[in-house]
C-alpha positions in Angstrom: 56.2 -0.1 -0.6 59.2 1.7 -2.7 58.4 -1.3 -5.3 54.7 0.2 -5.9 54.0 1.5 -9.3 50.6 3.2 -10.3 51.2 5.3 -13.3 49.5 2.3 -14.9 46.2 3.4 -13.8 45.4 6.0 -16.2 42.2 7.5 -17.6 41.8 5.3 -20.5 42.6 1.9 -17.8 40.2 3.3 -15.3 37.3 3.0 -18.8 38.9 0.6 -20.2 38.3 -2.0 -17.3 36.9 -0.2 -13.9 34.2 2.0 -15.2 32.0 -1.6 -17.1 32.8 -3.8 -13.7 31.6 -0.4 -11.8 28.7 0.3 -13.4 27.5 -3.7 -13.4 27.8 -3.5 -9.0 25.8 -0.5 -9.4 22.8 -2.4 -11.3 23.1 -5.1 -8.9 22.6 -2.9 -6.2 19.8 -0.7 -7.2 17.9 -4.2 -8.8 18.5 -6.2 -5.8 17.9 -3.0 -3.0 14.1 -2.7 -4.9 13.3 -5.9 -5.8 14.3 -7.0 -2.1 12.7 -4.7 -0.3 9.3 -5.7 -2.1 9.6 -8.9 -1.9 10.9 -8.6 2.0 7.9 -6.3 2.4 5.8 -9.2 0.9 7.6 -12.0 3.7 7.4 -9.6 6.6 3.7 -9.2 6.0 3.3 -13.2 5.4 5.3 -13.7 8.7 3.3 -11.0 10.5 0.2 -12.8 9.6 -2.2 -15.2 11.9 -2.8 -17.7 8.8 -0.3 -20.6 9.0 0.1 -20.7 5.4 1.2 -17.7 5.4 3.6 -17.3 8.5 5.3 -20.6 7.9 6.2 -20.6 4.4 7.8 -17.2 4.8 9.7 -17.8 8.4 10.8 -21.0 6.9 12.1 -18.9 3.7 14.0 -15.9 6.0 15.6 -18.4 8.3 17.1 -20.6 5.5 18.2 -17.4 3.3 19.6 -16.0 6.5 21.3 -19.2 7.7 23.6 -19.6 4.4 26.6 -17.8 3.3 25.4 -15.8 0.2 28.7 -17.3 -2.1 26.7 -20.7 -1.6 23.9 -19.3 -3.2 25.2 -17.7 -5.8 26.9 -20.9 -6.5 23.9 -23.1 -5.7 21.7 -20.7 -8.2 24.2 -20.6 -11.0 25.2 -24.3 -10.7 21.9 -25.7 -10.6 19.6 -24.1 -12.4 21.2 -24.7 -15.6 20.5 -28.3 -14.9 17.2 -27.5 -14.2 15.9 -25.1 -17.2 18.1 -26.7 -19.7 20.3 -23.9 -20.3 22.6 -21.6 -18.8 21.3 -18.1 -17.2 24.9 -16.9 -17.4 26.4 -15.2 -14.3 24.9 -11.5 -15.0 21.2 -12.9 -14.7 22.0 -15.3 -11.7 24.0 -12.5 -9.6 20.6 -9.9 -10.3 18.4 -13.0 -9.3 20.5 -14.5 -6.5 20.9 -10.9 -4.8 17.4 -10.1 -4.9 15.9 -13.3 -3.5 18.6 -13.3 -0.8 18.7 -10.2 0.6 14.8 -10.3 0.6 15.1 -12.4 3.4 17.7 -9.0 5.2 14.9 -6.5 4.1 11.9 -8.5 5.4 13.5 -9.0 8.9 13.5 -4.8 8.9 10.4 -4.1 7.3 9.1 -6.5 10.2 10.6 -4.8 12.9 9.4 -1.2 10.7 6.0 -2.2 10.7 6.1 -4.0 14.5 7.4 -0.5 15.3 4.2 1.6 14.5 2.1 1.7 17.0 -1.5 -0.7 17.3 -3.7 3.0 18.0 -2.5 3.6 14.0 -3.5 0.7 13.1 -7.1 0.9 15.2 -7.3 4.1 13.9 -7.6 2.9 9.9 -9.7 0.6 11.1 -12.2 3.0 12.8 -12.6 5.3 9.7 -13.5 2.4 7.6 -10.2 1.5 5.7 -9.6 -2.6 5.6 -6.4 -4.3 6.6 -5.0 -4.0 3.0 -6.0 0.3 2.9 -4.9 0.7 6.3 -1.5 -1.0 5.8 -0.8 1.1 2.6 -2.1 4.3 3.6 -0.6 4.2 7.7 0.9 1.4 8.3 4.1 1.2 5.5 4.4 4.8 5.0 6.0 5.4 8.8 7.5 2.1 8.8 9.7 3.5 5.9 10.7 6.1 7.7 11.4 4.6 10.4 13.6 2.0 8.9 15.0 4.1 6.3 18.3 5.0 7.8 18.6 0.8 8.4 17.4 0.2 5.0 19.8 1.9 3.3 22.7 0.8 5.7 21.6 -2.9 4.4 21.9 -1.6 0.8 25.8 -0.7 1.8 26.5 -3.8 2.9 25.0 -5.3 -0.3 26.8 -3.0 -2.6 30.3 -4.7 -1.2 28.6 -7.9 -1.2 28.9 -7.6 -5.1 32.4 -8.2 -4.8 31.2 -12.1 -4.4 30.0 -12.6 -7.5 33.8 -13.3 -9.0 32.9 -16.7 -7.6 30.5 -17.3 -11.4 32.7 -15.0 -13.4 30.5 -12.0 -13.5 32.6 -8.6 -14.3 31.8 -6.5 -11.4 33.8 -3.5 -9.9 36.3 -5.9 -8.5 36.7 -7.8 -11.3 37.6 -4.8 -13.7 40.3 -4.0 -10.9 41.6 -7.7 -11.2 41.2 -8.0 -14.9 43.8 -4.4 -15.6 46.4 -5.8 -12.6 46.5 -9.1 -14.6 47.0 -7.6 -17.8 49.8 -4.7 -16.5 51.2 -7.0 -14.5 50.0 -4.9 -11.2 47.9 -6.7 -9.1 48.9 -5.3 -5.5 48.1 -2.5 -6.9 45.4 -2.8 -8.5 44.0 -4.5 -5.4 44.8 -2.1 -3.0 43.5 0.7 -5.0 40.4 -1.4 -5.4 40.0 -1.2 -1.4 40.2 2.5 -1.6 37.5 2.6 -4.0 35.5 0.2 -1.9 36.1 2.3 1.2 35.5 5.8 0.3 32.1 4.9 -1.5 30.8 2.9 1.5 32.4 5.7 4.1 30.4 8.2 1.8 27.7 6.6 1.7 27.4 5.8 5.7 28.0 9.4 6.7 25.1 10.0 4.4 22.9 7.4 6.4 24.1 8.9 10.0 23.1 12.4 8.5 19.5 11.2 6.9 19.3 9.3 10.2 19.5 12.6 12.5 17.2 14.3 10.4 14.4 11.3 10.8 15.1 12.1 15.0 14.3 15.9 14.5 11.3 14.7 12.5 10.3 12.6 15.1 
């Protein structure tokens, strides 16, 4: 520990190499947090519905997403679809598109539960002052299965902001990598890396003591 050096990381380091890598898991995270929960909004309607066509596509989609490790994804994605298109998507457009489709499948298994949460009289209710399924699902249905999932919504969007860290596996320049990228070049990576876990830890910490706060306030609500 005597051997550990950090005078390295100065203000201009921290710019020079963290602040790009930070601000690139921070786009990943708000892209993929919105466009997964409306596309897992979309599946947890399709899987709460009695057509076939509907329900089975979108099980068949959540179990599969859910049942492999999200580096082989993002590997599968940025591996293969070159070879489909033509040409390459590069590893900032596959980690936004990977993420989003992905943790789709995470958001759709809690809007499910949200919306299986509200009670059938809400539902009978829309129905009895003339709103159809589409109204009453808008107007009654999704706004309190928000709420009610919020605190578990957002708890999935911590867990996707570390899961950025995977995306070293195509070369994108995340948070992580702007760590590895200045203990490579000083010479400093245990450093480096255990500053890096710091970082990681007090944001997500911060962030979950935000959750359990917003989540005690929904139970006053209630």
């Amino acid at each position: 520990m005597l051997a550990l050096d950090f005078s390295f990381l100065t203000p201009a380091v921290v710019s020079s190499y963290v602040a790009k890598g930070f601000w690139f898991s921070l786009q990943l995270t708000l892209v993929a947090m919105i466009g997964g929960i409306l596309l897992g909004t979309l599946l947890a309607l399709m899987r709460l519905s009695s057509l076939p066509w509907l329900r089975i596509p979108a099980s068949f989609y959540v179990n599969t997403m859910r049942s492999i490790p999200l580096v082989m994804v993002i590997l599968w994605f940025f591996l293969l679809m070159p070879l489909m298109t033509g040409r390459p998507l590069g590893a900032e457009l596959s980690a936004v598109v990977t993420f989003t489709l992905f943790e789709a499948a995470y958001y759709s298994e809690i809007m499910r539960a949200g919306i299986q949460s509200v009670p059938r009289g809400q539902v009978h209710a829309g129905y009895a002052m003339g709103m159809g399924y589409r109204q009453t699902m808008q107007l009654v249905v999704l706004p309190q299965a928000l709420r009610n999932m919020l605190p578990v919504l957002l708890t999935q969007t911590i867990i996707l902001f570390q899961d950025t860290s995977l995306v070293y596996a195509i070369g994108a320049y995340d948070l992580l990598k702007g760590f590895e990228v200045a203990g490579k070049n000083f010479n400093r990576p245990v450093e480096t890396y255990l500053v890096a876990t710091v970082v990681y830890f007090v944001i997500c910490f911060a962030l979950s003591m935000t959750v359990k706060r917003l989540q005690a306030k929904i139970q006053i609500i209630r």
